[in-house]
PAMARBA-719229 format. One record per residue: x, y, z of N, C-alpha, C, O in turn. Coordinates in pm, whole numbers, plus 50000, padded with zeros to 5 digits. Atoms other than C-alpha are relative to their C-alpha. Layout:
XYZXYZXYZXYZ...
REM end
This chain:
498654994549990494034675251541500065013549930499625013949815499584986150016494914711951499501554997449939502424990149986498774997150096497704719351238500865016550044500225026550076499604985349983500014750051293500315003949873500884997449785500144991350146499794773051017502104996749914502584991049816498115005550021504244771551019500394992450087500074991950205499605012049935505914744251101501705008250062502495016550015498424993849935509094750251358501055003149899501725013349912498834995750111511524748751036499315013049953500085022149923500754984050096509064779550885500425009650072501275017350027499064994349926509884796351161501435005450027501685017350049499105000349990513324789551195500285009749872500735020949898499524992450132513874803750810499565009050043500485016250082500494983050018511634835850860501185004250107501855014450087498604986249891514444845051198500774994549905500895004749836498564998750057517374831550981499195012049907498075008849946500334984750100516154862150760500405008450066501405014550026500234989849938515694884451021501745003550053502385013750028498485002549974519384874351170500495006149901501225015849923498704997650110520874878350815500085018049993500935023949926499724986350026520314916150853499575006250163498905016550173499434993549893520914921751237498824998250065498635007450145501275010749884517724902351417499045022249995499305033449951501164990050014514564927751474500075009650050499245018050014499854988049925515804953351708500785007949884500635019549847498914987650137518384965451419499285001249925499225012749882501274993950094515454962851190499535010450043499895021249995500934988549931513314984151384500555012950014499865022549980499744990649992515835008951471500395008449869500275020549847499644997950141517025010551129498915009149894499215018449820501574998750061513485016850976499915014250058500125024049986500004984349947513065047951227500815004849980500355016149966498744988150025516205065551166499855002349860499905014549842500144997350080515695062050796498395003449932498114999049821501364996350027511635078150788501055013550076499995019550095499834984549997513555113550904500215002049880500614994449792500174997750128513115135750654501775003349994502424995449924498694993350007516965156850711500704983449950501144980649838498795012250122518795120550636499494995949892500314994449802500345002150163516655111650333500335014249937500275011049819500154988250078517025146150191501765003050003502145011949927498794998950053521065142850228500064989449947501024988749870499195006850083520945111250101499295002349859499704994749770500535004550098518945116049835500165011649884499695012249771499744989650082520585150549743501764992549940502054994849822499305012450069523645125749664499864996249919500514997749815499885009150135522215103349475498775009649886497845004449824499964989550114521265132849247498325001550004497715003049898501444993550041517395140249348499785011550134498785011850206500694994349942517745166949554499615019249968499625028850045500674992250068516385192749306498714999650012498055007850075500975003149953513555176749290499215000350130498075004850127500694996549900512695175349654500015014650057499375019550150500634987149911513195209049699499135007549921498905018749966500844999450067510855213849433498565000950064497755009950084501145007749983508325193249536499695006950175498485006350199500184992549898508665213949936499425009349928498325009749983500454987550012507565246649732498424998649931497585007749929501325002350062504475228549542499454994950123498224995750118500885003449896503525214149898499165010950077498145010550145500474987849946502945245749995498615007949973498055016750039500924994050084500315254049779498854991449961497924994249885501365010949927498045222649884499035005150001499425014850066501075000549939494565230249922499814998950133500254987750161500135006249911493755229250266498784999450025498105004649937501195009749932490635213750461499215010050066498025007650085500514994949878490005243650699498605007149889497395004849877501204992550131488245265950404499354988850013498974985550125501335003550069486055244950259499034989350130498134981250107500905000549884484765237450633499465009150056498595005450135499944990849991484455269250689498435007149906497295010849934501214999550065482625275150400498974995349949497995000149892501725010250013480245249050367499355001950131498174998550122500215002249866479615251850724499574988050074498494984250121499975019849970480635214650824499944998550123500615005450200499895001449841479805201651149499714982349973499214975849881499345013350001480595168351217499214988450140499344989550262501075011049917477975135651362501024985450044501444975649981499115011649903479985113651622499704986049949500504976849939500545012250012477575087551524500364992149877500184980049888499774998050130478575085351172501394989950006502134991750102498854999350013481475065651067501255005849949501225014049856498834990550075485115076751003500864997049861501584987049859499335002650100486575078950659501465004549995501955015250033498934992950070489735078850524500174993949862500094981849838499674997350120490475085350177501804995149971502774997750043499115010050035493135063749999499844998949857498784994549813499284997550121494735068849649500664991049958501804991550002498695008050073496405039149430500685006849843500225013249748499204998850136498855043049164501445009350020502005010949912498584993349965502105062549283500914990849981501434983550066499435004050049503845049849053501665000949980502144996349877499315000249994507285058249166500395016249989499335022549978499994991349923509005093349232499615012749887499445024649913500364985850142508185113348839498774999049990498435008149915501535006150010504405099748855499805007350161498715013050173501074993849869504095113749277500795013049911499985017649831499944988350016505985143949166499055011549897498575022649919501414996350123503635151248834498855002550096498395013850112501414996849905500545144349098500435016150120499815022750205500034991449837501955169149337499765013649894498825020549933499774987650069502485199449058498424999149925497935009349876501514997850044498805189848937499165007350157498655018450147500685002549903497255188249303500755017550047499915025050098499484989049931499645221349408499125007949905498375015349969501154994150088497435236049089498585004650037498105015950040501475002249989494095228549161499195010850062498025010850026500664994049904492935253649396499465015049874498435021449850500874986350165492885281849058499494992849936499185000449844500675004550125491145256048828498965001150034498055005649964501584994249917488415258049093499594985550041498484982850086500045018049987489055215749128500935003050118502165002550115498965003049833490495217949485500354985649999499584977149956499815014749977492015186749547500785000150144501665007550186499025001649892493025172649863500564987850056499704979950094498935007649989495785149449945499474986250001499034988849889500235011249891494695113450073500794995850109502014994250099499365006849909495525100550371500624991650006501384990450102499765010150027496315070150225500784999249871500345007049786498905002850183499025060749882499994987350021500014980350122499715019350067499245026549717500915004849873500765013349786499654997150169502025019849469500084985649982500614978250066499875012350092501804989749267501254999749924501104996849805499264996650091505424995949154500714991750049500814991250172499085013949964507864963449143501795009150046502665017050009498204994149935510844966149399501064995949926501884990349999498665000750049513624961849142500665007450092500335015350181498944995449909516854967249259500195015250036500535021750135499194982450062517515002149118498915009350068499275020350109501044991849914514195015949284500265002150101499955012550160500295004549856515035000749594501255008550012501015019450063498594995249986518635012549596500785014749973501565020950046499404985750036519405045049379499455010850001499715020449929500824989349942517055065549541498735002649935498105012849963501534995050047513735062849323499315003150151499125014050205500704996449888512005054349639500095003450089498965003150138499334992149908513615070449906499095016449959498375023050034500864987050007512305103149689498674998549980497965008449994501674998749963508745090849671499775001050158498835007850199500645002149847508545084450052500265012150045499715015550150499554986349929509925117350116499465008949951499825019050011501134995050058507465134149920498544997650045497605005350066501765003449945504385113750026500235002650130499765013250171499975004049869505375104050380500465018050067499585024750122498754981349998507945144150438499215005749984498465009350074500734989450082506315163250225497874999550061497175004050152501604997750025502495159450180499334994250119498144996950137500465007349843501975138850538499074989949971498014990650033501025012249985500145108450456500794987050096501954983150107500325008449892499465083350710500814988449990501484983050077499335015250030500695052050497500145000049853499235001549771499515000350109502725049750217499784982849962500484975850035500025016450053501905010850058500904999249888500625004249779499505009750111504334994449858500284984049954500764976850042500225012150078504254962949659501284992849982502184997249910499245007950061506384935049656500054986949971500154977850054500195011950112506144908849372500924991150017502054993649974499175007550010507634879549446500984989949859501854981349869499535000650095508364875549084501025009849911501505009249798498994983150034510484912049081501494991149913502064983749993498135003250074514084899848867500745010050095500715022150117499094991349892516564904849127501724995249961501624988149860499305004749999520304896349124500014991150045499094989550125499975008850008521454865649144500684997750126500674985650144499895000649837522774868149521499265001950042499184992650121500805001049897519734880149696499014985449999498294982050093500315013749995518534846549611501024987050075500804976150128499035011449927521684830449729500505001650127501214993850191500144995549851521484850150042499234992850067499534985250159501095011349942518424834350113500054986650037499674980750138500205015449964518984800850050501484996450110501324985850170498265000849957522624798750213499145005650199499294998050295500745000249853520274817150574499124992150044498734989050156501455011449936517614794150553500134982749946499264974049948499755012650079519044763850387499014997149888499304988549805500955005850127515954761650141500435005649893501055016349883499764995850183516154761149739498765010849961497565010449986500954989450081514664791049557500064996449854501064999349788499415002450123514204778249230499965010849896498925016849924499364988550053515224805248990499894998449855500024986549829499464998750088515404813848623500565009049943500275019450002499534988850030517124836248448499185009649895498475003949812500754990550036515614867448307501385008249873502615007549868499024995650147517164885347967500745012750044501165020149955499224985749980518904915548164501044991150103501864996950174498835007249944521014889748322499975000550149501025001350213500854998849870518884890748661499734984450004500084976149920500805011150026516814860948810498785004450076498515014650139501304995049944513584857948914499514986150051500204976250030500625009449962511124833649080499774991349892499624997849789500575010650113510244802348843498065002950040497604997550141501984999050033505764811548795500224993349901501074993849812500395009950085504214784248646498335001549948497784996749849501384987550061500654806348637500075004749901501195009549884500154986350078499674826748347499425016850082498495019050160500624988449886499404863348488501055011149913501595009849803499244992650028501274894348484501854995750000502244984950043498415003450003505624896648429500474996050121501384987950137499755003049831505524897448836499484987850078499864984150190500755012549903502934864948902498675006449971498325018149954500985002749994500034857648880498815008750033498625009250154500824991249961497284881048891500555006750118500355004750238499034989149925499664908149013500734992450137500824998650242499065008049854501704882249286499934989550051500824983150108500615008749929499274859049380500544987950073500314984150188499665011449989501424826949315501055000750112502055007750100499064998749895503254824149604500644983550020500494978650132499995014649939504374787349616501074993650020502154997349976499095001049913506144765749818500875007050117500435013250214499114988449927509154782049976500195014749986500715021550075500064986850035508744816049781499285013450112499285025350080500804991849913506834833950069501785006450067501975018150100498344995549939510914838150201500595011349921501175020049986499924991250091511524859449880498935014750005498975024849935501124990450001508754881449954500265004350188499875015250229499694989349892509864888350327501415003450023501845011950101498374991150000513594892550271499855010749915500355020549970499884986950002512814921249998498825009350062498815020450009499874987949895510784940850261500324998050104499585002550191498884990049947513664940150469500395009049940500085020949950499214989450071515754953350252499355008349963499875019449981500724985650071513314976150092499955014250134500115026250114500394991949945512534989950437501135003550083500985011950173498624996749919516304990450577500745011249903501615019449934499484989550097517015009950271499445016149995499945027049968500734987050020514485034450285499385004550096499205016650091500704999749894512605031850610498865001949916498535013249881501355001450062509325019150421499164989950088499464978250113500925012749867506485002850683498704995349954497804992850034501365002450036503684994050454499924993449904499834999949799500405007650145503184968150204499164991949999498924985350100500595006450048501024951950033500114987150006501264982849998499635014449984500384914750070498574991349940497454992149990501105005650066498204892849837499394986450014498274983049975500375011149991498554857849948500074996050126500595002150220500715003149861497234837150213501304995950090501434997950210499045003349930500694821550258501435008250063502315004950142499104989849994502674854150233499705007950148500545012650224501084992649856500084869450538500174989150098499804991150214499895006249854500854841550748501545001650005501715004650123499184997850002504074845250710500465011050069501165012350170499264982149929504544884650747499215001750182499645010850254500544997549912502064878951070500764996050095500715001450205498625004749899504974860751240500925009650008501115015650113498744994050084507814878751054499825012850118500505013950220500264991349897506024911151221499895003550094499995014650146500604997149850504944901851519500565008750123499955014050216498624995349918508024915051700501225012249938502235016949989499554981750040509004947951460498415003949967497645001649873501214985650042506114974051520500275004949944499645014249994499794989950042507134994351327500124991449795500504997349694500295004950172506604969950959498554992650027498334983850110501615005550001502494963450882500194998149825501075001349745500255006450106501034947950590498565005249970497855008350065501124997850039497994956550394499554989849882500184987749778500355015250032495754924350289499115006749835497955010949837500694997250153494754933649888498614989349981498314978150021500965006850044491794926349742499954988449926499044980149938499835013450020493204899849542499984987150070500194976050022499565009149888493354880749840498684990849988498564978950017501105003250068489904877849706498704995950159497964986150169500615003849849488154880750110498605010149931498475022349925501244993750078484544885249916498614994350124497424996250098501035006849883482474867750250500565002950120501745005450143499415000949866482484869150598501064984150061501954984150146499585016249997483534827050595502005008749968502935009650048498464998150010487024840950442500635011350062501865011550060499954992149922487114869050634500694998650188501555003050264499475008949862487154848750950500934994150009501594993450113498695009050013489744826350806501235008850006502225001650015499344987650055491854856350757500055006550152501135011650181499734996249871491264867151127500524988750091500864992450203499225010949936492694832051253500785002549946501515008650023498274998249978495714835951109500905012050040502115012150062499064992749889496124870851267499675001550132500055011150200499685002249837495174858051616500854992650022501474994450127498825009949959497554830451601501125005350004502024997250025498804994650032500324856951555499955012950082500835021450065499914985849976499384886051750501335006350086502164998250126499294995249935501584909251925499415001150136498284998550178500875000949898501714916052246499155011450076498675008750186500824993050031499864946152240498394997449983497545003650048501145006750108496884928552035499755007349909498645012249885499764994350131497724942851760500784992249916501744986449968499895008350108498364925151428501035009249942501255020649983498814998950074501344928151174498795007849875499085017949812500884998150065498104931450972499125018950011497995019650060500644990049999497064968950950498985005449942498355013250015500624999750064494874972750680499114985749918499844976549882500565008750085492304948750493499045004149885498015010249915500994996550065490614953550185499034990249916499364980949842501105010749996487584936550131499644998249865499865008449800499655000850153486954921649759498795006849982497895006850066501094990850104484614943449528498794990949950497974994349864501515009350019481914913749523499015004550158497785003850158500614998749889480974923349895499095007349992499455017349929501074991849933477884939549987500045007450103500355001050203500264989849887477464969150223499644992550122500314994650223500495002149889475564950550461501014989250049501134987650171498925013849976478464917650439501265008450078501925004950176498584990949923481234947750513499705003450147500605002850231500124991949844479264963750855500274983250042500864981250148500045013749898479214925450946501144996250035501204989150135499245003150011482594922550887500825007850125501635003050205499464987849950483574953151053499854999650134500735001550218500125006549842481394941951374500824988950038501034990550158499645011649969483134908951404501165001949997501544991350046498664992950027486764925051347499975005550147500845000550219500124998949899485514944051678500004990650111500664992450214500045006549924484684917451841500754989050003500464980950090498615002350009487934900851747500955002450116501754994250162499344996849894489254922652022501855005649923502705011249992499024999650048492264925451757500155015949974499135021749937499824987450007493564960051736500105011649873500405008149759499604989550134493874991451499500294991249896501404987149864499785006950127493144972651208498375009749909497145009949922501574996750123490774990950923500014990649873500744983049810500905005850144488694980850656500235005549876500335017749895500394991050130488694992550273499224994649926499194982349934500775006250107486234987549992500915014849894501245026249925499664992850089487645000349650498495011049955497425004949948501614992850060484505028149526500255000849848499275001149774499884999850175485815029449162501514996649990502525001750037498675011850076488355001048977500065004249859499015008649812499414999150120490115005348636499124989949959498904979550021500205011250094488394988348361500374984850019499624975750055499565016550015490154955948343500534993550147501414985050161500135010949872489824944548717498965004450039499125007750157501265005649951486344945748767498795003049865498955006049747501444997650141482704949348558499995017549988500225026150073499904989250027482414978548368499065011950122498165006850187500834991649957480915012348551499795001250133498955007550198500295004749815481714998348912500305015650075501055024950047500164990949925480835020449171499535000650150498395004750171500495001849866480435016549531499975004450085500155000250200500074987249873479905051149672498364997350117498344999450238501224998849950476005045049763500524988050085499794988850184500005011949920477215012349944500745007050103500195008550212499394995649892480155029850131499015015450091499625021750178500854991349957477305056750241499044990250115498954991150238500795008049875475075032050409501094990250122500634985450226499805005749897478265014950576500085009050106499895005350222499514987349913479195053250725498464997950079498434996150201500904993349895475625058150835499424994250064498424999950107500115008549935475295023151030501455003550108501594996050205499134995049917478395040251207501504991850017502294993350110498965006950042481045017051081501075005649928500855009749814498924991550078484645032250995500174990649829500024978649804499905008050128485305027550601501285003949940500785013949891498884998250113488805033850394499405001049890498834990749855500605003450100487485043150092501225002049868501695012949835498624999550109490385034049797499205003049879497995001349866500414995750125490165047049451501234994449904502225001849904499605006550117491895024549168499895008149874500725010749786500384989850129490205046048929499225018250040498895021650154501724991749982487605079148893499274997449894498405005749867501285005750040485715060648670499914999749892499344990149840499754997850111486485074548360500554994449853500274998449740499875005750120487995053348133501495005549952501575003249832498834984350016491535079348104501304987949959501764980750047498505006349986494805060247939500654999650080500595009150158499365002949895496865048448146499404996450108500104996150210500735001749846494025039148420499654986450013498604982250060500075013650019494755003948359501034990250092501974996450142499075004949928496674977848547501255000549929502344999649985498664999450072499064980548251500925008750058502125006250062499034991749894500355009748470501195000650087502125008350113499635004849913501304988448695501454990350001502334987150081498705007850098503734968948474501095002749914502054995849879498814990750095505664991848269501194998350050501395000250170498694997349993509394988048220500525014250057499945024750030499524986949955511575014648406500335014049890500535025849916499934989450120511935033348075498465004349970498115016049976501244999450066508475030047953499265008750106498485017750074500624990049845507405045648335500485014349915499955023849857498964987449994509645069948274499725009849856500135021449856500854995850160507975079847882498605005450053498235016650021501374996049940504515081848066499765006350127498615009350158500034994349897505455096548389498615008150040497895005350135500494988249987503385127448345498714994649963497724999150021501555002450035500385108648166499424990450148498254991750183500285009649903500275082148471500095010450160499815003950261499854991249931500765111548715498375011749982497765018650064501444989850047497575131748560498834991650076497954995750153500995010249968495675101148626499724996550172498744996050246500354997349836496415098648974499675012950076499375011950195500984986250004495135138648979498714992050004498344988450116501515000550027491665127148860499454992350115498574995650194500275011349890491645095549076499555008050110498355009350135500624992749902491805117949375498955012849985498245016750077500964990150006489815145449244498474993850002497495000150042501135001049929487105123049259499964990550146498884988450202500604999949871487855107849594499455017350057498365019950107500634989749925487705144349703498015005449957497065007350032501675001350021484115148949565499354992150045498264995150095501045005749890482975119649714500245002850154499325005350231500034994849828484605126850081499345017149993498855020850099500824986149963483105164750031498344995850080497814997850189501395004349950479635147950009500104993750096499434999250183500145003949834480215126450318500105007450070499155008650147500134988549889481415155250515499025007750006498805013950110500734988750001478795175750395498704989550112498114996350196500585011349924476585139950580500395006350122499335008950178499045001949863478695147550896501254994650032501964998650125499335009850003480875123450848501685007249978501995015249890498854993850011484665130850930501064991449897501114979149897499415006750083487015122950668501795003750054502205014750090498315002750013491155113250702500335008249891499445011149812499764994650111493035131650463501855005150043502115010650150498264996149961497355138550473499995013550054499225022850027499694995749925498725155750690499965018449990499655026550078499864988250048499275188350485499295005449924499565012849829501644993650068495425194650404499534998750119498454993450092500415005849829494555188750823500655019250002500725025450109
REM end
């Protein structure tokens, strides 16, 4: 006997969600009207940041771009080769991208060119006040507006302290109990019964029971608020979930974290059954991104990468992290020489950067956790850090290109 991953009531709750905020077509349209830049940039000169973005337009300007230093290396580019794109975590909310942008608008006189990634990760918990009073509205309009990257990722912790209605929203659309406690700012939050971070469990993990419902009602809202199409997703039950949830708005994908802990091809596979059982009808997955855990081997990733092909499942890439912060993996990790032999077996690679290797305050997951004040004290030091980060993806994508090998990179270094 074959089990279905959700049972008809699982179902039923994920559309009462979708219903409670105008079924998937109002999602969808909603989502596109709010990714123009002209309505984020009135609303967000409102809610009092639009100094800042016109700031942050005059430091875009002053990007590095891509054509030079093809030009002058004299880069020519091997079909056979796979394709990179370059992918940046830690955008840590909109004083941490703006810091990176006034470093990165720098760079080109220090003689440290830096250039953009194609790719942003923020590990930054959707509280309300992010979601709502325009923090993130002015990061996306900076990364996504401004600097042109591909895919903005954001994170949402099903342990975030939310008010004490979007929980009673939930249960009141889907009839299930969220069990709840209260949190000391007079919020509530999920009941975690894990030891882990303030958000769950090794940054989310615990997802249990009915809580996977908490984790796709706030990205609605996150992405009806802001038009945001990319988040992060850590657990197995949260990914079957959003693979439904998605199936029927293109326009919201998920990116499968390494926590997810897919360190073999065996879980790998398991991980591609639950996004054939959900596909669109396209054949394309809710699932856009996967990143493969930092135990894998080069030769375990091309295998992975073939069998993903032969999936038949669509526009879906791969990532391996090449350098992690201290305190999530063994010291000194480095997995440029591995992502070199997957490029030159001709296998596309994402290559993410957690860290550059260094050891630099703030290049810790503690980053990732800071109170909205305490962000807001380190802005500029947690903003430097995501400088370095990319300064050495760009040193390692130089050396691939200088291989042949074509590298991704935002929009406004192309």
């Amino acid at each position: 006997m074959k089990y279905s991953l959700l049972r008809d009531e699982d179902k039923k709750a994920i559309d009462s969600i979708k219903e409670l905020y105008g079924g998937t077509r109002n999602i969808s349209q909603i989502i596109k009207e709010m990714r123009d830049y002209k309505r984020r940039k009135e609303i967000l000169k409102k809610k009092g940041f639009g100094e800042m973005v016109e700031k942050a337009e005059k430091l875009v300007s002053r990007f590095p771009k891509l054509k030079s230093f093809e030009e002058n290396e004299g880069i020519s580019y091997n079909d056979n080769l796979g394709i990179v794109t370059a992918q940046v975590s830690g955008f840590q909310g909109e004083d941490v991208t703006f810091r990176f942008m006034e470093r990165v608008s720098d760079s080109a006189e220090t003689g440290n060119e830096v250039f953009a990634p194609a790719e942003m990760i923020s590990i930054m918990a959707l509280r309300e006040e992010y979601v709502y009073e325009g923090g993130l509205l002015a990061t996306l309009a900076m990364a996504e507006n401004l600097i042109g990257v591909d895919k903005f990722c954001n994170t949402n912790f099903v342990g975030t302290p939310l008010s004490e209605k979007r929980f009673k929203a939930i249960e009141d659309a889907t009839g299930m109990k969220i069990p709840t406690i209260p949190t000391p700012d007079g919020l509530r939050q999920v009941q975690l019964i894990n030891q882990g971070t303030p958000f769950g469990n090794l940054g989310g993990v615990e997802v249990s029971n009915n809580n996977y419902l908490v984790y796709i009602d706030g990205i609605i809202r996150t992405a009806l608020a802001n038009g945001a199409d990319f988040f992060l997703n850590p657990s197995w039950s949260t990914i079957t979930a959003a693979c439904y949830f998605g199936r029927d708005i293109p326009n919201i994908n998920f990116k499968i974290s390494m926590l997810l802990a897919t360190q073999n091809a065996i879980q790998f596979r398991m991980l591609l059954n639950i996004m054939q059982e959900y596909l669109r009808e396209d054949k394309t997955s809710a699932i856009y991104e996967i990143n493969l855990g930092n135990a894998m081997k080069p030769e375990t990733f091309i295998q992975c990468s073939k069998e993903l092909k032969e999936s038949e499942i669509k526009n879906v890439s791969l990532s391996a992290h090449i350098r992690i912060n201290p305190d999530l993996g063994i010291e000194d990790f480095n997995w440029f020489d591995n992502a070199t032999m997957v490029i030159n077996s001709g296998e596309n690679i994402t290559i993410k950067y957690e860290s550059d290797g260094e050891k630099r305050d703030m290049d810790t997951m503690e980053a990732y956790f800071l109170s909205p004040s305490e962000l807001k004290e380190n802005a500029s030091k947690i903003g430097d850090v995501i400088y370095y980060k990319t300064l050495r993806c760009t040193k390692d994508a130089r050396k691939f290109m200088k291989m042949g090998a074509r590298v991704k990179f935002a929009g406004c270094v192309r």
